[in-house]
C-alpha positions in Angstrom: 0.0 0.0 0.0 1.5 3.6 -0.9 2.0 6.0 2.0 3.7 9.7 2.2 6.7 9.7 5.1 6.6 13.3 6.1 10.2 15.0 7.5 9.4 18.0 9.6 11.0 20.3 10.1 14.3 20.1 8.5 16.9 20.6 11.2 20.4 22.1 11.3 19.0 24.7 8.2 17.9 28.6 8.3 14.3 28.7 8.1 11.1 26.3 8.0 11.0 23.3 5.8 9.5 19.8 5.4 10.5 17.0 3.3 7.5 14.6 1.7 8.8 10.9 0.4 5.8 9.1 -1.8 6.2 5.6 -0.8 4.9 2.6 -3.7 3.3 -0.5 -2.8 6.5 -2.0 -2.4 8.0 0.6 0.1 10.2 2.2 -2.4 10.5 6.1 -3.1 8.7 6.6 -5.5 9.0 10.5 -5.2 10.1 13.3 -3.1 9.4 16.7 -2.4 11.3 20.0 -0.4 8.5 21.9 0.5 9.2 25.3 1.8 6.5 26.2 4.3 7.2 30.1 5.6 6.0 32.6 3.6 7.0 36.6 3.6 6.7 38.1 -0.1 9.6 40.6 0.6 8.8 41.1 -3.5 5.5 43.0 -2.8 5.6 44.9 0.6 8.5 46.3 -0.7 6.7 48.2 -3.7 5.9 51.7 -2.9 9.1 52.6 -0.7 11.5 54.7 -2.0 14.5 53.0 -3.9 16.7 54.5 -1.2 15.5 52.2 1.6 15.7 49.1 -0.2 19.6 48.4 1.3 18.2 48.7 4.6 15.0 47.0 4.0 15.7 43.9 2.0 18.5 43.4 4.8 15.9 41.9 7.0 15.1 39.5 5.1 17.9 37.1 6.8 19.7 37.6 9.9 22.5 34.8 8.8 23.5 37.2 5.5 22.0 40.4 5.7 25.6 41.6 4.4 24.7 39.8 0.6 21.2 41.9 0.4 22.6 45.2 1.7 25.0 44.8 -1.3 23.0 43.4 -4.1 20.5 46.0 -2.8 23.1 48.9 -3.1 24.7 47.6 -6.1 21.0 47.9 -7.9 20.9 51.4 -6.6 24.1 52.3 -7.7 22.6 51.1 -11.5 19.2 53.8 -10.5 22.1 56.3 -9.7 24.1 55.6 -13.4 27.5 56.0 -10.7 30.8 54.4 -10.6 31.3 54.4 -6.7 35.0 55.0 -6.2 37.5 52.5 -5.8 38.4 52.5 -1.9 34.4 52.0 -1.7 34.7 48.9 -3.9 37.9 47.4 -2.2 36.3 47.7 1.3 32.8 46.4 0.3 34.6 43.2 -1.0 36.1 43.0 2.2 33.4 43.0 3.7 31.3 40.7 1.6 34.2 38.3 2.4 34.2 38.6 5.6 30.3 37.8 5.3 31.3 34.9 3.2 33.7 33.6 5.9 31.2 33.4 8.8 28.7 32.0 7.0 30.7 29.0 5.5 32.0 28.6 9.5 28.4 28.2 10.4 27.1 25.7 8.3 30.4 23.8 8.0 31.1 23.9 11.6 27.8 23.9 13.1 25.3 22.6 10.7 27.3 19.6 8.6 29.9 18.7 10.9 27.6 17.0 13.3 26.7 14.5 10.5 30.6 14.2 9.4 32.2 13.6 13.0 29.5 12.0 15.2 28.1 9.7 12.2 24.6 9.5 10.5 23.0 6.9 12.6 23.9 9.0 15.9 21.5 9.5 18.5 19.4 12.8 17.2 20.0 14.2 21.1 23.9 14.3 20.4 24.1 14.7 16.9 24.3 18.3 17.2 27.3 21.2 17.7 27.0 20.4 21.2 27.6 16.8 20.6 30.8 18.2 18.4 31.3 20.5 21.7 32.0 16.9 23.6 33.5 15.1 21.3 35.3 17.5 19.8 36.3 20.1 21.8 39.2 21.9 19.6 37.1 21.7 16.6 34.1 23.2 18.3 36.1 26.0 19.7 38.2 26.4 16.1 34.9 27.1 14.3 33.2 29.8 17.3 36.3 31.3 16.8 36.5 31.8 12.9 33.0 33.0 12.9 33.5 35.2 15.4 36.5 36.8 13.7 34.3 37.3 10.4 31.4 39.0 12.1 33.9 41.5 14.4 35.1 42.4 10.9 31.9 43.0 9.9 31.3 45.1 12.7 34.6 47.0 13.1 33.8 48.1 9.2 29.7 48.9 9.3 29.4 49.6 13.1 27.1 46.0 14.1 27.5 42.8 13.6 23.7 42.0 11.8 22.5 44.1 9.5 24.8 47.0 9.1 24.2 50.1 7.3 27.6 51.1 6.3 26.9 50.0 2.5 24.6 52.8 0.7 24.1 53.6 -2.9 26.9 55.3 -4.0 29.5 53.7 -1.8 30.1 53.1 1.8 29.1 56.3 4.7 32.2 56.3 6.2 36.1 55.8 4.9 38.3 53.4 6.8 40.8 54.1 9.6 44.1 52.6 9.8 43.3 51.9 13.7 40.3 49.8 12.0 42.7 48.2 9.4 45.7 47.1 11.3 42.9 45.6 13.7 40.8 43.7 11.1 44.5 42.8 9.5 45.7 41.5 13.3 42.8 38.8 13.1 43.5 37.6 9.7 46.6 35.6 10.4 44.7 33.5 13.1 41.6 32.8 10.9 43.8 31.5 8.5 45.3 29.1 10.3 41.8 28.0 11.6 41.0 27.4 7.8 43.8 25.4 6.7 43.6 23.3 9.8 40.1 22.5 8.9 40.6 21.8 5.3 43.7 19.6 6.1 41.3 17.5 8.6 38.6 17.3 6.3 40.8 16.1 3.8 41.6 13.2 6.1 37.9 12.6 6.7 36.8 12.4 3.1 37.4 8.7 2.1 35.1 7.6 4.6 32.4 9.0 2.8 33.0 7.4 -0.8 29.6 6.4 -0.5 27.4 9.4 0.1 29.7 11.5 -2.4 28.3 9.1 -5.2 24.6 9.6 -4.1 24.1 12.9 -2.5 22.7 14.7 -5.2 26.1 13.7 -8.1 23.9 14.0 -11.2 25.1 16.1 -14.3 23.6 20.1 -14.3 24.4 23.3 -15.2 26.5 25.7 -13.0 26.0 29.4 -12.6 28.2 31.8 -11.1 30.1 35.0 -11.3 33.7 35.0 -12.4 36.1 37.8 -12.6 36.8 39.3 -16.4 40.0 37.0 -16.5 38.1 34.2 -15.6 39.1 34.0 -12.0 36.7 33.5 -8.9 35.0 36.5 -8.1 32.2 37.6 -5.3 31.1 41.1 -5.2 31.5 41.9 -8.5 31.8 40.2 -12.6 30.8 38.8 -15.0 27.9 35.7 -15.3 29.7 32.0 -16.6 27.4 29.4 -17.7 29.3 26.0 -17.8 27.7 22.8 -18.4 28.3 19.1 -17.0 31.2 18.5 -19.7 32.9 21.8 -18.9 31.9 23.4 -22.0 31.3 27.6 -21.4 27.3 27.5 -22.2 27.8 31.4 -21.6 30.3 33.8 -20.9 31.1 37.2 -19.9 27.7 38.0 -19.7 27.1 41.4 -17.9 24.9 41.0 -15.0 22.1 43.2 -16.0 21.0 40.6 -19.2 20.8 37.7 -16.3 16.8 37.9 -17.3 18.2 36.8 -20.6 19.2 33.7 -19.1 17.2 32.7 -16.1 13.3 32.0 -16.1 11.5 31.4 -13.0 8.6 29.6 -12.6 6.6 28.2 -9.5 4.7 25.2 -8.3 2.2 24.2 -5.8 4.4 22.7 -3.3 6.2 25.6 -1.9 6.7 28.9 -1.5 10.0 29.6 -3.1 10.6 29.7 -6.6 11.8 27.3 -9.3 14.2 29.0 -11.7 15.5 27.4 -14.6 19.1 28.1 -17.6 15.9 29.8 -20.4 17.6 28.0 -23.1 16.9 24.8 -22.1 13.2 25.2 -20.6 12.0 24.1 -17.6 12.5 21.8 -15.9 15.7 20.9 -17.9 17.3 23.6 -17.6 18.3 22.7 -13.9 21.7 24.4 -12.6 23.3 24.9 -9.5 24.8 28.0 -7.7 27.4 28.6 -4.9 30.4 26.9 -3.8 30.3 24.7 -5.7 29.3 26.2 -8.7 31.9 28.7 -8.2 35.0 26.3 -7.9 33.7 24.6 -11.3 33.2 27.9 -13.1 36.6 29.7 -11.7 39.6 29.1 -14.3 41.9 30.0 -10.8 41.2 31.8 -7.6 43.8 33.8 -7.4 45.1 33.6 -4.1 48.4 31.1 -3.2 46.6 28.6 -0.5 43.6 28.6 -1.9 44.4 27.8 -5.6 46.6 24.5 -4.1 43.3 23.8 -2.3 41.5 24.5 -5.5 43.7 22.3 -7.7 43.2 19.6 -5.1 39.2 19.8 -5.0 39.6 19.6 -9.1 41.2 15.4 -8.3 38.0 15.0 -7.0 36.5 14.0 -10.6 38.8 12.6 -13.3 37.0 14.9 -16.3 34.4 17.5 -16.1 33.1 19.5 -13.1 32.6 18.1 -9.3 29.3 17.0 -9.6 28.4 15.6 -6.4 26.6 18.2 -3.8 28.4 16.3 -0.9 31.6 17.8 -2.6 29.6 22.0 -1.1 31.1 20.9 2.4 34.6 21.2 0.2 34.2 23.9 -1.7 33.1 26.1 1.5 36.7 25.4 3.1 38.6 26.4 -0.1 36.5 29.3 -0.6 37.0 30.5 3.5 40.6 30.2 2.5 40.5 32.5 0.0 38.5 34.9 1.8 41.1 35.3 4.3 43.9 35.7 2.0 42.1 38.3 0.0 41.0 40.1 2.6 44.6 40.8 3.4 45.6 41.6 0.3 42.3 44.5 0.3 43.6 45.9 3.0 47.5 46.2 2.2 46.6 48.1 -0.5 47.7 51.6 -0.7 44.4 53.3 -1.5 42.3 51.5 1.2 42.1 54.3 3.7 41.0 57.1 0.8 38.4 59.0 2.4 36.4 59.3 -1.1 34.0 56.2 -0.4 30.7 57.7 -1.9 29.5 58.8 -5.3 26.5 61.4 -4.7 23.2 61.2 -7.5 19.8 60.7 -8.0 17.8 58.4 -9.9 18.7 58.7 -13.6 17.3 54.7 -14.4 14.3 54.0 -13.7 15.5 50.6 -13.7 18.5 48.5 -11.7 19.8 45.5 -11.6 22.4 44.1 -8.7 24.3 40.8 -8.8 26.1 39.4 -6.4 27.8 36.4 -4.7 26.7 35.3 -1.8 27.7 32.5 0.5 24.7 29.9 -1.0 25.5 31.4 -4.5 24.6 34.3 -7.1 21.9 37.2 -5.3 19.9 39.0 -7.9 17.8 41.9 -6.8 16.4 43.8 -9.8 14.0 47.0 -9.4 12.0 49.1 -11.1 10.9 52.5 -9.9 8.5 55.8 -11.2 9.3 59.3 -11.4 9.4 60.1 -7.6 11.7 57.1 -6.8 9.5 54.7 -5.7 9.4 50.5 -5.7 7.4 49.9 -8.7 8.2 46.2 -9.1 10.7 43.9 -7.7 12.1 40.2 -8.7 14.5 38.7 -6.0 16.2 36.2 -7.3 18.1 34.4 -4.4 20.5 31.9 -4.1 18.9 29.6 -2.2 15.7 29.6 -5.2 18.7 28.8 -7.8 19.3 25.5 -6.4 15.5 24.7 -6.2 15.6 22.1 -8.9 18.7 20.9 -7.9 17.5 20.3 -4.3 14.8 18.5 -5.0 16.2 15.6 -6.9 18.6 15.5 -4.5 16.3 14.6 -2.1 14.7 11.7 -4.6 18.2 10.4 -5.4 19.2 10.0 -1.6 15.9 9.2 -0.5 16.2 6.2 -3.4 19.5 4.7 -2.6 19.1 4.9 1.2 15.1 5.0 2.6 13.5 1.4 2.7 9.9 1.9 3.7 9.7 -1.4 5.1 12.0 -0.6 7.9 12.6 2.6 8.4 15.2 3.9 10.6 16.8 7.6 11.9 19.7 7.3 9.7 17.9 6.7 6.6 15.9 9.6 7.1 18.7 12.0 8.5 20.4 11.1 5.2 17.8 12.7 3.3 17.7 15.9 5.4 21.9 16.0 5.2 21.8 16.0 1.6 19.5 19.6 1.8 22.6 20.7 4.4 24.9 20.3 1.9 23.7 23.5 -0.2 23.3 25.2 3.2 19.9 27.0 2.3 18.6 30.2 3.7 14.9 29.8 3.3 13.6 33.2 4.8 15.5 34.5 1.9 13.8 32.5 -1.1 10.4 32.7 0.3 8.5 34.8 -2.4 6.8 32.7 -4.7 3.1 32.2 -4.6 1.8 30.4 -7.4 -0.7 27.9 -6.3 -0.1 27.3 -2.8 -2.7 28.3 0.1 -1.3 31.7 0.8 -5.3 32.9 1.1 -6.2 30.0 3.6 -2.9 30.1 5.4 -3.4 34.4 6.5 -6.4 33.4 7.3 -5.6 30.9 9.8 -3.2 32.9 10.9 -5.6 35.7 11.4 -8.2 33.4 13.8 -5.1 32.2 15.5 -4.4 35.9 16.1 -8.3 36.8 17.2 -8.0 34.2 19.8 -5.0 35.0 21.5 -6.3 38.4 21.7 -9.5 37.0 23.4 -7.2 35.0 26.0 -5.5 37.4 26.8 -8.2 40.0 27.3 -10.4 37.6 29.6 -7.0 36.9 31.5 
């Protein structure tokens, strides 16, 4: 007899998720489903506010990388503006969108995946969490605090807090750079490096054990999307979009950020409440692709730093030909790319224009359209606007990382749910399987939750709405 196993929530992720698995008469997986269940249409409430409070407004839409909105947000202001913000601007908003990208890898590395890695699959669900790591693993535990830490005090020694800063604004940063701030952002670096390379070195070690789940968590041939510097190199805050297909072959190249609705479609479904887009060229649902990391290391001719293009070189002998296709290999990718955060960081900051005091490029609207692209930690950020006369929101599309790797998700989900879940004896470690594949792209789901489509959004505000009434009630008769 068929039956639906239903996975809720998904733990050790940002946000609220469930996982469905359609069981056959035989017990086998006969389909799977991510299902994200929050909604909060940042897309609409944000029409009708001036273009100027976007930065600060589509910040809040996640706590864990408010740093990647404030700067796709400014850098889509900066297109309204038709401004070339100046160049100690760009060098410290890179920094800073590094450090971003540092703590943010630390945390789902670190506290997120490694439980799964260190403490085993089958683990008691009461342990196999960072505080299990905590017991087990004391130095690791405190090695990852630590390197997260040191990314969000640069965060806040540059924009003044730790979570959503408002040092970014169109035009360029508020404020220039001090060299007390530098040589103190420039004292941390040293340490966090270290952290880094002793965490890729030990990962290294731990890889062959998981031959096994490299082969089945989500290691089917897509697309990969991504920025990449003019010379090809890896590149975050700013590029050009690379296409590259399953083979390695370029698909597109040095395509300037503004045509991205050129190549990417979005569409939606009835199963959730974030978006499905799709490569245009190839329709949907073919045109599957995946962003981040991942996608990154694959697209990236070189990084461009000295430890992290041996680490990169290394993550290539992963796969004799072609790109890394497995998903398990995002837990990799994220400690080469922390790597390279901290070396280029340094290299930001020892240069000789960092602590110009012209930061900001003054304008008004002269677009009444703008387009920002950037890299975040779960992969390319897209926030496009559109805006009347007076400056106000007309129309926005978000197109956020998380929603890029929709498709991709869920047949991972299917393809780990298939090799591993036996319905007719079901265990924790089947199941935690299927959740640790989702880990592995790290999504931030208060970020992609925009889509509407078909789902319930009427019925769901409106049981939100009684639920509301009555609480009111109890508490006035109390």
């Amino acid at each position: 007899m068929s039956r639906t196993i239903t996975i809720e929530p998904v733990t050790r992720i940002e946000g609220h998720a469930r996982i469905s698995l359609q069981l056959d008469d035989q017990g086998e997986v006969a389909d799977a489903r991510f299902h994200l269940t929050q909604f909060r249409g940042f897309e609409k409430f944000c029409e009708g506010r001036p273009y100027r409070e976007m930065p600060a407004l589509t910040a809040r839409t996640c706590g864990i990388c408010p740093v990647s909105h404030l700067l796709a947000s400014n850098k889509a202001c900066d297109h309204l503006l038709s401004v070339s913000i100046p160049p100690a601007a760009e060098r410290l908003r890179r920094v800073m969108n590094l450090a971003q990208l540092a703590q943010s890898h630390a945390l789902s590395f670190f506290h997120l995946s490694s439980p799964d890695l260190l403490l085993g699959w089958d683990a008691d669900p009461a342990s196999r969490n960072i505080f299990g790591v905590m017991r087990q693993h004391p130095e690791l535990a405190r090695d990852g605090i630590r390197l997260r830490q040191i990314g969000q005090q640069i965060i806040e020694t540059l924009g003044g807090k730790k979570i959503h800063p408002t040092w970014v604004v169109p035009g360029g940063v508020s404020e220039p750079l001090g060299a007390e701030q530098r040589d103190a952002i420039l004292g941390l670096l040293p340490e966090g490096l270290e952290i880094a390379k002793r965490t890729y070195d030990l990962y290294k070690g731990l890889l062959p054990r998981f031959r096994d789940e490299a082969a089945r968590f989500g290691n089917f041939p897509t697309l990969f999307l991504s920025l990449v510097s003019p010379e090809g190199r890896l590149e975050h805050y700013d590029g050009l979009l690379r296409v590259k297909d399953a083979e390695g072959r370029i698909l597109e190249d040095q395509v300037p950020p503004h045509e991205y609705p050129r190549l990417i479609g979005e569409a939606v479904e009835d199963f959730s409440y974030m978006k499905f887009p799709y490569y245009k060229p190839h329709g949907y649902p073919q045109g599957i692709y995946r962003v981040g990391p991942l996608a990154r290391l694959n697209n990236a001719d070189a990084c461009g730093t000295p430890y992290a293009d041996v680490a990169l070189a290394e993550f290539r002998m992963l796969q004799e030909s072609g790109p890394v296709s497995s998903s398990f290999h995002y837990h990799y990718a994220r400690l080469v790319e922390i790597i390279y955060a901290l070396e280029m960081m340094e290299r930001l900051l020892r240069h000789p224009e960092i602590l110009d005091t012209r930061v900001r490029a003054r304008a008004r609207s002269n677009r009444d359209e703008g387009i920002g692209v950037a890299e975040a930690p779960r992969g390319t950020l897209m926030h496009h606007y559109r805006i009347d006369e007076t400056g106000l929101i007309t129309w926005v599309d978000l197109v956020i990382a998380t929603g890029h790797n929709n498709l991709a998700m869920n047949q991972s989900i299917r393809q780990v749910a298939a090799a591993y879940v036996d319905g007719n004896s079901l265990n924790e470690g089947m199941l935690n399987r299927v959740e640790a594949v989702i880990r592995c792209y790290d999504p931030c789901l208060s970020c992609a939750s925009h889509a509407v489509g078909q789902m319930p959004l009427v019925i769901e505000l409106r049981d939100q709405r009684e639920r509301l009434l009555d609480r009111l009630e109890r508490t006035c008769q109390s």
